[in-house]
Structures are given as structure tokens and as C-alpha cells.
C-alpha positions in Angstrom: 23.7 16.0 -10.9 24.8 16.3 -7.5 25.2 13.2 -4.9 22.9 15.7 -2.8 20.0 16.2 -5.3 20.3 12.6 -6.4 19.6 11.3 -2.9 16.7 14.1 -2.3 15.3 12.1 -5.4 15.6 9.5 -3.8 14.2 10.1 -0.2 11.4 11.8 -2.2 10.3 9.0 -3.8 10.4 6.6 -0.9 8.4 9.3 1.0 6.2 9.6 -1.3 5.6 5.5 -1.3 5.6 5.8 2.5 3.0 8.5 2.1 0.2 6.0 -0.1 -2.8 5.7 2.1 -2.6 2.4 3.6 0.2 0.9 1.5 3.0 3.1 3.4 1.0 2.7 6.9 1.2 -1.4 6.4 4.5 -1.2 5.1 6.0 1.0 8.1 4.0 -1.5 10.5 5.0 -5.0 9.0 9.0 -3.6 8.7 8.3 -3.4 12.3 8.7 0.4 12.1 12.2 -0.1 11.1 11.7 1.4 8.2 11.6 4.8 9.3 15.0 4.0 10.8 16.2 3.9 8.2 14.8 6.7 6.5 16.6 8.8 9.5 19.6 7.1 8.6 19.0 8.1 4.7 17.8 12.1 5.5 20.8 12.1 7.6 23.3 11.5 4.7 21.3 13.2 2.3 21.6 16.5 5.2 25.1 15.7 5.1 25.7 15.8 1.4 23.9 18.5 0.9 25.6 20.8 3.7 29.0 19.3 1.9 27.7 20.3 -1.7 26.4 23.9 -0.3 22.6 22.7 -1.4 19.1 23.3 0.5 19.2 21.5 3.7 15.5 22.4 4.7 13.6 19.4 3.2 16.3 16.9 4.6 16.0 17.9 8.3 12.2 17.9 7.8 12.6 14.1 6.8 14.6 13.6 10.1 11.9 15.3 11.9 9.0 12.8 9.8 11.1 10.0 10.8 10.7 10.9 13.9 7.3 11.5 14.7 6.1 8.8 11.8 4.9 6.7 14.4 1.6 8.4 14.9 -0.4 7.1 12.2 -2.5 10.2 10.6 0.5 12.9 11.9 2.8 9.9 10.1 0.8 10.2 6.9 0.7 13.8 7.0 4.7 14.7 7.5 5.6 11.9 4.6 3.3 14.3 2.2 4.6 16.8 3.1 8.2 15.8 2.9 8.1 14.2 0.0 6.9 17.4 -1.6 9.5 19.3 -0.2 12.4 17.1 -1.2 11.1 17.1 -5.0 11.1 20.7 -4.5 14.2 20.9 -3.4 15.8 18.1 -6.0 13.9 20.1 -8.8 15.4 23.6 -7.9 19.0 22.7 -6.9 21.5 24.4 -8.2 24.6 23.1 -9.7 28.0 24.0 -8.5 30.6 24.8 -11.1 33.8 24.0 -10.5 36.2 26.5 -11.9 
């Protein structure tokens, strides 16, 4: 596996927690909202990685974009769905790279 797919796994399964009615909306507000600073922070590499590794890039710069605009609370919701149904996507269909 890839560092790029593993980390898709990854953001998609923290978007996916973040995407829990109620439980991800509390958890963004008690973190003080810092959690979706982080999340930039983690889309960002996983962008990086995958632009590195020659992978799908799409679901990793719509994560930076959810991070973004997280803050309003049913858009928030919506975009961490969303995302984290494009990163498994993404992480399910990557393709490996051979090295020859």
C-alpha cells in the first residue's frame, strides 16, 4: 500500500467520525474548532503524498476545502459526508505503482 492511500484511509475515517450527527459537531466545538486545523494540516500531506505517488488528488483537496468551510454547522456536516465518501473512494480504487 501506498503512504498516499494509507493516509486517504485515514482522513476517511476521521471524516467519517467528524461526519456522526452530533458526536462530530460536539467534538469539532469542544476541540475549539482546532480540529479542523488539523484536518487541513492532514488533507494537505495526504495532497502532497498523493501528487508525489502520481495517485487521485480530488478527494484530498475536497478535505482542504471541508476544512475550510466546516465551521457552518449543517454545510460542516454535509462536506465531512461527502469527503469521507470520496477519500474511501479514492483509497479503495488507487492504484499501485510498480517499480521496475
Amino acid at each position: 500500500m501506498n503512504f498516499s492511500t494509507g493516509m486517504k484511509w485515514v482522513t476517511a475515517i476521521a471524516e467519517g467520525f467528524l461526519a456522526i450527527p452530533l458526536i462530530g459537531g460536539l467534538y469539532v466545538i469542544s476541540s475549539g474548532y482546532s480540529i479542523l486545523g488539523i484536518m487541513f494540516v492532514l488533507h494537505a500531506i495526504t495532497l502532497l503524498l498523493s501528487i508525489r505517488e502520481g495517485q487521485g488528488k480530488a478527494a484530498s483537496i475536497l478535505g482542504l476545502v471541508t476544512s475550510v468551510v466546516s465551521a457552518i454547522p449543517f454545510i460542516g456536516w454535509f462536506m465531512h459526508l461527502i469527503t469521507s465518501g470520496a477519500l474511501f473512494l479514492s483509497a479503495i480504487t488507487s492504484k499501485r505503482r510498480v517499480k521496475v
